[in-house]
NUTORVO-405425 format. One line per field, with one value per atom (N, C-alpha, C, O): residue in three letters; atom name; x, y, z. Coordinates in nm, 3 decimals. Layout:
<rs>
pase = Ala_...
lovex = CA_...
xx = X_...
yy = Y_...
zz = Z_...
</rs>
This chain:
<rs>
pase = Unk_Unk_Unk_Unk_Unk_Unk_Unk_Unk_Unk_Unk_Unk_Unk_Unk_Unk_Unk_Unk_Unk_Unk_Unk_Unk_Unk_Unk_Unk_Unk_Unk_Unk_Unk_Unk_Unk_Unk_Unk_Unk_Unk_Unk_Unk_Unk_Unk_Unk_Unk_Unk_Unk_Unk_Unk_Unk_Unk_Unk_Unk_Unk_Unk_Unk_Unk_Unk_Unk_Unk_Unk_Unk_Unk_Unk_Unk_Unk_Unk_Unk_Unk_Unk_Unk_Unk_Unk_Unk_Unk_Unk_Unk_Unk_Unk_Unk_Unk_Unk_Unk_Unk_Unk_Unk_Unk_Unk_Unk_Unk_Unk_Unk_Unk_Unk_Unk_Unk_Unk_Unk_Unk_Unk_Unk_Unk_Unk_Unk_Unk_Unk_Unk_Unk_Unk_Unk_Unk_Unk_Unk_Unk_Unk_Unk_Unk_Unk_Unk_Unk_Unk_Unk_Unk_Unk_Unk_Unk_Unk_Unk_Unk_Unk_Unk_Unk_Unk_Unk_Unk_Unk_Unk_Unk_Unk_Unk_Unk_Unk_Unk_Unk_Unk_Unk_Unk_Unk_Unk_Unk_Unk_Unk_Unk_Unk_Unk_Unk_Unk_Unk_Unk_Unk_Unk_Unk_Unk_Unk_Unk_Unk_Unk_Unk_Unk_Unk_Unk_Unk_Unk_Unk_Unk_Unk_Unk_Unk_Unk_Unk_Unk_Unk_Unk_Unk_Unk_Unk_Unk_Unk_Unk_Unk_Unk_Unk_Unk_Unk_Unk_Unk_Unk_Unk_Unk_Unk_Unk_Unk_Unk_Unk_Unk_Unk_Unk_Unk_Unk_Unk_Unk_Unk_Unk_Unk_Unk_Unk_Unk_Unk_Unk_Unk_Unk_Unk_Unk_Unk_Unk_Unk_Unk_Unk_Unk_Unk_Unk_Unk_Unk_Unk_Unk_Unk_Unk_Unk_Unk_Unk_Unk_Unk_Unk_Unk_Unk_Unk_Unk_Unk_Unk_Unk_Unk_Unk_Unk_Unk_Unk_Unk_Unk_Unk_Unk_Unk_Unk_Unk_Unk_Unk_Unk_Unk_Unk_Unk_Unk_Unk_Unk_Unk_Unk_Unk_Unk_Unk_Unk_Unk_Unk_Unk_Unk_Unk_Unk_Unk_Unk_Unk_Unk_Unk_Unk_Unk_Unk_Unk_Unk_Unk_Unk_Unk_Unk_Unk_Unk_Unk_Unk_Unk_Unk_Unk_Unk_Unk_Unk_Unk_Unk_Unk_Unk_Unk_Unk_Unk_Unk_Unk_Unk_Unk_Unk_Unk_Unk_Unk_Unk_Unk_Unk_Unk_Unk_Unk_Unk_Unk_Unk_Unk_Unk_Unk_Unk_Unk_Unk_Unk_Unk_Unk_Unk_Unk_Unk_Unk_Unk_Unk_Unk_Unk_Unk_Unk_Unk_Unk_Unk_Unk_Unk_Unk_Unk_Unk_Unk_Unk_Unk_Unk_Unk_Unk_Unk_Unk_Unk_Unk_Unk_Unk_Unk_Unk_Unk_Unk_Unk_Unk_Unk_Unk_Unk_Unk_Unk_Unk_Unk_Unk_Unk_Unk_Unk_Unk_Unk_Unk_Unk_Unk_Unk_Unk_Unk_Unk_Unk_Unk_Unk_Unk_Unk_Unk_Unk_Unk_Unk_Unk_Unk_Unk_Unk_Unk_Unk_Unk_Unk_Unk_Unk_Unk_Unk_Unk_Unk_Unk_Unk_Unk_Unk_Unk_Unk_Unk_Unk_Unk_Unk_Unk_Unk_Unk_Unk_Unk_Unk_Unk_Unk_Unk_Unk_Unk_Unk_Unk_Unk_Unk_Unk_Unk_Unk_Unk_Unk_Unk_Unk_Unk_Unk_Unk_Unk_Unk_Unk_Unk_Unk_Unk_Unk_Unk_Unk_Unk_Unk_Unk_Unk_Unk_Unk_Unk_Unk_Unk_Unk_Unk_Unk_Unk_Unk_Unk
lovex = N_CA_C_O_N_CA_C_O_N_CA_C_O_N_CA_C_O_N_CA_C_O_N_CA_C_O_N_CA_C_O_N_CA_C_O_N_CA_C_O_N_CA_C_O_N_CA_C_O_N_CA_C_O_N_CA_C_O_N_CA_C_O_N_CA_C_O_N_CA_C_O_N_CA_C_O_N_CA_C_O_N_CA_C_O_N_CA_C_O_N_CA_C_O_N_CA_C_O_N_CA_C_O_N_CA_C_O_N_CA_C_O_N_CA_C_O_N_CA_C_O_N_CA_C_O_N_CA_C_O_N_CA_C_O_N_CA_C_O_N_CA_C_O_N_CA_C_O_N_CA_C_O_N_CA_C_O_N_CA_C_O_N_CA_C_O_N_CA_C_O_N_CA_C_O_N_CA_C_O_N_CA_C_O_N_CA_C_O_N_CA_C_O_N_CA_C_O_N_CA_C_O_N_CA_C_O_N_CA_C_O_N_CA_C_O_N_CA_C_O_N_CA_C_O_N_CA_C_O_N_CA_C_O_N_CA_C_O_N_CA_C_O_N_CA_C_O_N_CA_C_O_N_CA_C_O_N_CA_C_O_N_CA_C_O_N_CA_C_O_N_CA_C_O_N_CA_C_O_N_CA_C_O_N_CA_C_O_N_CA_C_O_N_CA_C_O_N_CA_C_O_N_CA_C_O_N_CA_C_O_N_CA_C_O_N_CA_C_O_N_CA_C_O_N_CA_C_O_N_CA_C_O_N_CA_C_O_N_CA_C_O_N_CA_C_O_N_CA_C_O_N_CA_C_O_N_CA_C_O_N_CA_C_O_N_CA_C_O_N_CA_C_O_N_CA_C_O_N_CA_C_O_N_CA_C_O_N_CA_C_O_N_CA_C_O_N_CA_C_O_N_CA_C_O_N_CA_C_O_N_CA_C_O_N_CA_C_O_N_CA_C_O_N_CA_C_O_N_CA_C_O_N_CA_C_O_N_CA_C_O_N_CA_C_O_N_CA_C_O_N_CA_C_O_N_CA_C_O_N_CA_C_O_N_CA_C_O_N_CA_C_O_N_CA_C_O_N_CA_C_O_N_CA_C_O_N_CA_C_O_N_CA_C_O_N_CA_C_O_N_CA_C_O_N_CA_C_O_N_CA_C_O_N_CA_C_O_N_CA_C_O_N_CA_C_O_N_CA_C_O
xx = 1.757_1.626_1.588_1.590_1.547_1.512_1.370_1.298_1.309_1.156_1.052_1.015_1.035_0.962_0.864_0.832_0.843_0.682_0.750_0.688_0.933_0.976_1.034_1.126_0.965_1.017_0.859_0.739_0.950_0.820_0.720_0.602_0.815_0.779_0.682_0.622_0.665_0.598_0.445_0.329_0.491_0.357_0.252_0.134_0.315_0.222_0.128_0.008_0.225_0.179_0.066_-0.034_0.102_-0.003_-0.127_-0.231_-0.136_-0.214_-0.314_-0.436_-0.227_-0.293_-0.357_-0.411_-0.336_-0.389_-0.573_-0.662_-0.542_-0.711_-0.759_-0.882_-0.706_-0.802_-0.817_-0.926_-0.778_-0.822_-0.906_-1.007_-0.917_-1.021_-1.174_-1.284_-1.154_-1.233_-1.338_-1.460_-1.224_-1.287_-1.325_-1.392_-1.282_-1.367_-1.447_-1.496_-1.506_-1.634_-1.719_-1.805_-1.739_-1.853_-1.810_-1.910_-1.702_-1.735_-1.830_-1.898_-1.890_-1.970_-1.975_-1.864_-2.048_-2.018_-1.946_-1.858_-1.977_-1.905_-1.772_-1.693_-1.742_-1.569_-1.565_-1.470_-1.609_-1.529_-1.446_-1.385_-1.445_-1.348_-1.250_-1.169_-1.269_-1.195_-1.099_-0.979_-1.144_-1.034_-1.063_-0.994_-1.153_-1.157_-1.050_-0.984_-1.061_-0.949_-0.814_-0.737_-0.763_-0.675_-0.604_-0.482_-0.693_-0.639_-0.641_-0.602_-0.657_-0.663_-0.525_-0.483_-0.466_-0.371_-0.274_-0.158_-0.291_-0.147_-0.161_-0.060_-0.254_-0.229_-0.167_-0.080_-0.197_-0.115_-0.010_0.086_-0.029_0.163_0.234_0.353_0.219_0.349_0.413_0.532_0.298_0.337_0.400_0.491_0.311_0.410_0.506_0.548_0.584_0.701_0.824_0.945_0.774_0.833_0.865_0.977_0.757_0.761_0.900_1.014_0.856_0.903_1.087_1.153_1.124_1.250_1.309_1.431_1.200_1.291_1.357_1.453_1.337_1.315_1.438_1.533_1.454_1.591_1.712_1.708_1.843_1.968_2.021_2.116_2.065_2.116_2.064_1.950_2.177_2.120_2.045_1.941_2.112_2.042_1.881_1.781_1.874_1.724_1.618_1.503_1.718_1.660_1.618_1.505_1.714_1.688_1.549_1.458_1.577_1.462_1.346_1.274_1.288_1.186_1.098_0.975_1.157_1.222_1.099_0.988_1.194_1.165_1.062_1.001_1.060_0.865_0.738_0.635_0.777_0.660_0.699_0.596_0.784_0.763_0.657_0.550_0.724_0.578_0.481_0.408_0.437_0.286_0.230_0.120_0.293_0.216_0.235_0.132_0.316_0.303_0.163_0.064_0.150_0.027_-0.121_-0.216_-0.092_-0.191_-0.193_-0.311_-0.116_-0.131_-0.221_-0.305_-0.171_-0.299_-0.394_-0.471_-0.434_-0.572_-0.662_-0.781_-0.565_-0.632_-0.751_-0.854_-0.656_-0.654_-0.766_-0.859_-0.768_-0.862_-0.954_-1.044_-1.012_-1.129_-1.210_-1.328_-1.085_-1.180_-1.210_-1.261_-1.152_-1.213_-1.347_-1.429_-1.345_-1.434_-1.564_-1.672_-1.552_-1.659_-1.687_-1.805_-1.603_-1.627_-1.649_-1.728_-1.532_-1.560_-1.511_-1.472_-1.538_-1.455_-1.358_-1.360_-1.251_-1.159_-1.121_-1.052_-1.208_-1.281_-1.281_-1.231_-1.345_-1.394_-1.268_-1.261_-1.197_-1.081_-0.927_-0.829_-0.919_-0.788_-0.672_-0.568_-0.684_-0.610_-0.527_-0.406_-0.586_-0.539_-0.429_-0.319_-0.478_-0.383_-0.244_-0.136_-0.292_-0.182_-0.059_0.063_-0.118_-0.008_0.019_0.123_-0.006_0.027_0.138_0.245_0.136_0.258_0.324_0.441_0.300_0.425_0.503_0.625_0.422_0.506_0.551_0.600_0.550_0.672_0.767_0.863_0.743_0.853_0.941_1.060_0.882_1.000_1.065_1.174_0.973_1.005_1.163_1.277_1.084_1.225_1.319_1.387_1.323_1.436_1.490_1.550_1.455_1.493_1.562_1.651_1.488_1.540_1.721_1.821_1.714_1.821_1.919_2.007_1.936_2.013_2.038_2.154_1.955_2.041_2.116_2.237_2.082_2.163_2.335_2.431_2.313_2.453_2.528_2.628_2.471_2.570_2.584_2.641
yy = -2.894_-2.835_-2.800_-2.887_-2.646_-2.649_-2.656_-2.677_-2.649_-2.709_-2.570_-2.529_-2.537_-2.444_-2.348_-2.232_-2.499_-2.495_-2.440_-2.369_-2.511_-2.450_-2.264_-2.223_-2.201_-2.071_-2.011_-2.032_-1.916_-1.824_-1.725_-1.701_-1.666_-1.603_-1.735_-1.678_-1.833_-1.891_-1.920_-1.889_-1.976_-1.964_-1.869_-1.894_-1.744_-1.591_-1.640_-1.657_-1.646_-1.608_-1.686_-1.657_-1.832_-1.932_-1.910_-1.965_-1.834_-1.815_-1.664_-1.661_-1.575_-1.481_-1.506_-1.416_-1.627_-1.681_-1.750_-1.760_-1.785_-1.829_-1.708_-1.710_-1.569_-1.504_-1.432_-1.374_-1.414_-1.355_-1.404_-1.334_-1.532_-1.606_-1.597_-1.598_-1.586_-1.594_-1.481_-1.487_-1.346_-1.221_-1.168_-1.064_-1.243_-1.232_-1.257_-1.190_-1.368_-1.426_-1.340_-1.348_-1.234_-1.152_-1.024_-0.955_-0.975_-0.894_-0.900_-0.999_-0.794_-0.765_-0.904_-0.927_-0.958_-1.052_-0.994_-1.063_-0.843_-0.769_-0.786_-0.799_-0.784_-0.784_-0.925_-0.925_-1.025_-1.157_-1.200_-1.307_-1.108_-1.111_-0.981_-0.972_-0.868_-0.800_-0.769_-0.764_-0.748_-0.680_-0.804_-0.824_-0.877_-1.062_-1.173_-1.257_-1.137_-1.261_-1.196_-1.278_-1.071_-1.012_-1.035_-1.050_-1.039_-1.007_-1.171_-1.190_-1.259_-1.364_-1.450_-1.552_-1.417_-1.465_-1.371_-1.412_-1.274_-1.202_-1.276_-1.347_-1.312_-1.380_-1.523_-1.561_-1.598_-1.708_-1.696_-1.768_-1.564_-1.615_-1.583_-1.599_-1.533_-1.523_-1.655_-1.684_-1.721_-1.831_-1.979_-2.063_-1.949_-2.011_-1.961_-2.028_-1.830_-1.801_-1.838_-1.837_-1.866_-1.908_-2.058_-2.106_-2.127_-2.280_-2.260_-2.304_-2.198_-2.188_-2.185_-2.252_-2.068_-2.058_-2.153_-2.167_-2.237_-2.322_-2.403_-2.457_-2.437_-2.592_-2.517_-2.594_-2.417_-2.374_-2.375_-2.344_-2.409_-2.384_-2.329_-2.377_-2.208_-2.084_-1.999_-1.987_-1.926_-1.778_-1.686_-1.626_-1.683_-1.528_-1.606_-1.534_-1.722_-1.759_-1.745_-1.705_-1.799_-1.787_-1.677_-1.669_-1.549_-1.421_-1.352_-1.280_-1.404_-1.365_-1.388_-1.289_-1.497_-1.553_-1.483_-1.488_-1.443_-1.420_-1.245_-1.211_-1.190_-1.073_-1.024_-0.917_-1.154_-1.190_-1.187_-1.123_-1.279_-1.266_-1.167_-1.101_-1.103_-0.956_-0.872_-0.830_-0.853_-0.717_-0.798_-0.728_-0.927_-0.992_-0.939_-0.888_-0.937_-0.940_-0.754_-0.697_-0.673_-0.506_-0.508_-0.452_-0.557_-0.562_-0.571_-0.492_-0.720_-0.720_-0.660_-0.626_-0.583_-0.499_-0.368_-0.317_-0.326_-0.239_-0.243_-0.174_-0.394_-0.420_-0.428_-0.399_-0.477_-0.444_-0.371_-0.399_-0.247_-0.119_-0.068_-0.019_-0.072_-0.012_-0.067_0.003_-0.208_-0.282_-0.275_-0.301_-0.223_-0.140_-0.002_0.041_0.078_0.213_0.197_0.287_0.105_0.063_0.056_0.106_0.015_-0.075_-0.199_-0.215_-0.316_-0.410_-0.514_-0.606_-0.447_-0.496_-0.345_-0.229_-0.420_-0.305_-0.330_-0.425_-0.250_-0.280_-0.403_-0.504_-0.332_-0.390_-0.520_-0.594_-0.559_-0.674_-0.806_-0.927_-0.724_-0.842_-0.760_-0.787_-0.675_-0.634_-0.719_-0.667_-0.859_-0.982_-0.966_-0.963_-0.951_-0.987_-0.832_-0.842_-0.747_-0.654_-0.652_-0.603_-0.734_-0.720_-0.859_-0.856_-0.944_-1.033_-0.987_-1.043_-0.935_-0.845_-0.793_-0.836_-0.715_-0.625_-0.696_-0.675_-0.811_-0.880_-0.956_-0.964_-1.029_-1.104_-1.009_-1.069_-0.870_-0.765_-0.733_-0.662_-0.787_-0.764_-0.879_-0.865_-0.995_-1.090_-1.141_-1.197_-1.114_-1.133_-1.039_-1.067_-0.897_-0.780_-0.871_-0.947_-0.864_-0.907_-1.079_-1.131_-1.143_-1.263_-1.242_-1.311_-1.093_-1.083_-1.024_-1.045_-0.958_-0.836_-0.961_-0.949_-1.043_-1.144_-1.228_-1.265_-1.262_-1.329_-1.217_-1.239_-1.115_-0.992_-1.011_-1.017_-1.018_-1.004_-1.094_-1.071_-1.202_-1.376_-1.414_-1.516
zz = 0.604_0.606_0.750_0.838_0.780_0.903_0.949_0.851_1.046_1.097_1.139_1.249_1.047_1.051_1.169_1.199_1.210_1.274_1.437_1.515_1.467_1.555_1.568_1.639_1.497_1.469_1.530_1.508_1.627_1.676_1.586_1.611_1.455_1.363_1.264_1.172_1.264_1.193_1.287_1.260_1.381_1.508_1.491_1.468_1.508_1.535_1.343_1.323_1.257_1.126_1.103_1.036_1.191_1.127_1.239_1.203_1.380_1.448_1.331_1.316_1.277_1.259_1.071_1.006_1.025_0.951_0.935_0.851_1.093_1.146_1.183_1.172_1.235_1.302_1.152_1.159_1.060_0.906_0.880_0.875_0.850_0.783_0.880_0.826_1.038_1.069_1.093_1.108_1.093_1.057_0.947_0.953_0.782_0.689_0.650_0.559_0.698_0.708_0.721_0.633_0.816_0.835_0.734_0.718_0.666_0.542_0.495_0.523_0.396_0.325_0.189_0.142_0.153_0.038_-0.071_-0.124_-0.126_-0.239_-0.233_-0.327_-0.077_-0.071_-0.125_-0.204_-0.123_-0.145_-0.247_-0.247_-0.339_-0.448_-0.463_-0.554_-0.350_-0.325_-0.193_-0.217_-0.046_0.007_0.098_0.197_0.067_0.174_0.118_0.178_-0.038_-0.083_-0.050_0.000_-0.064_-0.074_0.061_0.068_0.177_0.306_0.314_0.429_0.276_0.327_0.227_0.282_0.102_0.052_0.111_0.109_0.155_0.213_0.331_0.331_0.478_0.560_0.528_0.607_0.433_0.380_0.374_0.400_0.325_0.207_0.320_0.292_0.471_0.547_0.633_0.648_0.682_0.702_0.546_0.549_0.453_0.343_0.289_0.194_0.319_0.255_0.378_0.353_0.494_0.613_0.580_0.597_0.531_0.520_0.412_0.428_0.324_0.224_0.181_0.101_0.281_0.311_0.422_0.429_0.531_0.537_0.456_0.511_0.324_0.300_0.224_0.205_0.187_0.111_0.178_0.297_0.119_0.181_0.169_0.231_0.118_0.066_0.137_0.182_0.147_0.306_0.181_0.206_0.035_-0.010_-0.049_-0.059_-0.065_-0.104_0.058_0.071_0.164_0.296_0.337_0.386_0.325_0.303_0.228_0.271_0.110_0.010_0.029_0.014_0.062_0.155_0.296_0.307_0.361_0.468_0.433_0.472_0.352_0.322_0.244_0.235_0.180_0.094_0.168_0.152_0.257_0.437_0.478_0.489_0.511_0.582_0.506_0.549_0.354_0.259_0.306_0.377_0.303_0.278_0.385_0.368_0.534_0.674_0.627_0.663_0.572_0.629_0.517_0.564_0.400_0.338_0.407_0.417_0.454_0.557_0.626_0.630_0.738_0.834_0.809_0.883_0.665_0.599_0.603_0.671_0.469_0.487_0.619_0.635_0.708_0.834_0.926_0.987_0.889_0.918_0.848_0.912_0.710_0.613_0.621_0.573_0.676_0.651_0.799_0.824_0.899_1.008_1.048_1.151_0.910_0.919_0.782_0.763_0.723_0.599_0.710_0.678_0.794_0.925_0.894_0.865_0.890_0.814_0.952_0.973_1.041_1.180_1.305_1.290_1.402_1.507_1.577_1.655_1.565_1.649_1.754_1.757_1.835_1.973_1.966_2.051_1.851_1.846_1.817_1.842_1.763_1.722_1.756_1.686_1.850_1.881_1.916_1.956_1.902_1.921_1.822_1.843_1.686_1.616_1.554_1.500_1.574_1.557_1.617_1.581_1.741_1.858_1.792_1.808_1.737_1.662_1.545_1.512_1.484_1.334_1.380_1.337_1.452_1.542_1.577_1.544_1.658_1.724_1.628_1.640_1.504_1.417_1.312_1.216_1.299_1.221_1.307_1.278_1.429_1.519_1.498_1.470_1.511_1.516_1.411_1.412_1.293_1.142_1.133_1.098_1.192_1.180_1.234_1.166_1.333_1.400_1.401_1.495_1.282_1.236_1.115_1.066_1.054_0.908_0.950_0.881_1.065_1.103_1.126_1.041_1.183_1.276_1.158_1.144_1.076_0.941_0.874_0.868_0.828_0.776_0.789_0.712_0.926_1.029_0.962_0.895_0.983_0.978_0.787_0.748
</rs>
C-alpha cells in the first residue's frame, strides 16, 4: 500500500478541496443543490480517488483510479470557470485557486503518463 498523503498530486487536490468549499459558501443558496454540491463532490472525489488507488495493488486498478481524479478535477475545472462567468465570485478574488486546478492536471497528467510507460 502506498502513502498517499506523500504524493504531490494528492497535496494540491486536498489543498484545492478547502478553497471549493470555501468559495461555495458565498454562492447563491439556489445553487446549493446545484452547481455548489456538484463542484464540491468533484473537488472530493480527486483527492479520494487518489486515496483510493493507493490502497490498490494492481497497476490497471492504480491506473483506473488515477484517471477517475483526472475527469473529476477537468469537471471541476469547468465548474469553475462557469460559476465565475455566472458571477458567483470574481476571478480576482480567488485566482489561487485556479492556479492549483492547473497545476494538479499537470501533475495528475504527468503521473498518469509515467505509470502508462512502466
Amino acid at each position: 500500500m502506498r502513502d498517499h498523503k506523500k504524493l504531490k498530486a494528492f497535496q494540491l487536490a486536498d489543498e484545492i478541496v478547502l478553497s471549493i468549499y470555501r468559495i461555495t459558501r458565498l454562492f447563491p443558496k439556489e445553487e446549493l443543490f446545484g452547481l455548489t454540491s456538484q463542484m464540491r463532490r468533484a473537488a472530493v472525489s480527486v483527492p479520494s480517488n487518489i486515496v483510493d488507488r493507493c490502497a490498490r495493488e494492481s497497476q490497471i486498478e492504480y491506473l483506473r483510479f488515477l484517471g477517475i481524479a483526472f475527469g473529476s478535477l477537468r469537471e471541476l475545472h469547468y465548474q469553475f470557470e462557469l460559476s465565475e462567468r455566472l458571477g458567483y465570485f470574481k476571478k480576482s478574488e480567488d485566482s489561487t485557486c485556479e492556479t492549483k486546478i492547473i497545476e494538479t492536471e499537470k501533475v495528475l497528467s504527468a503521473l498518469l503518463r509515467s505509470m502508462r510507460k512502466h
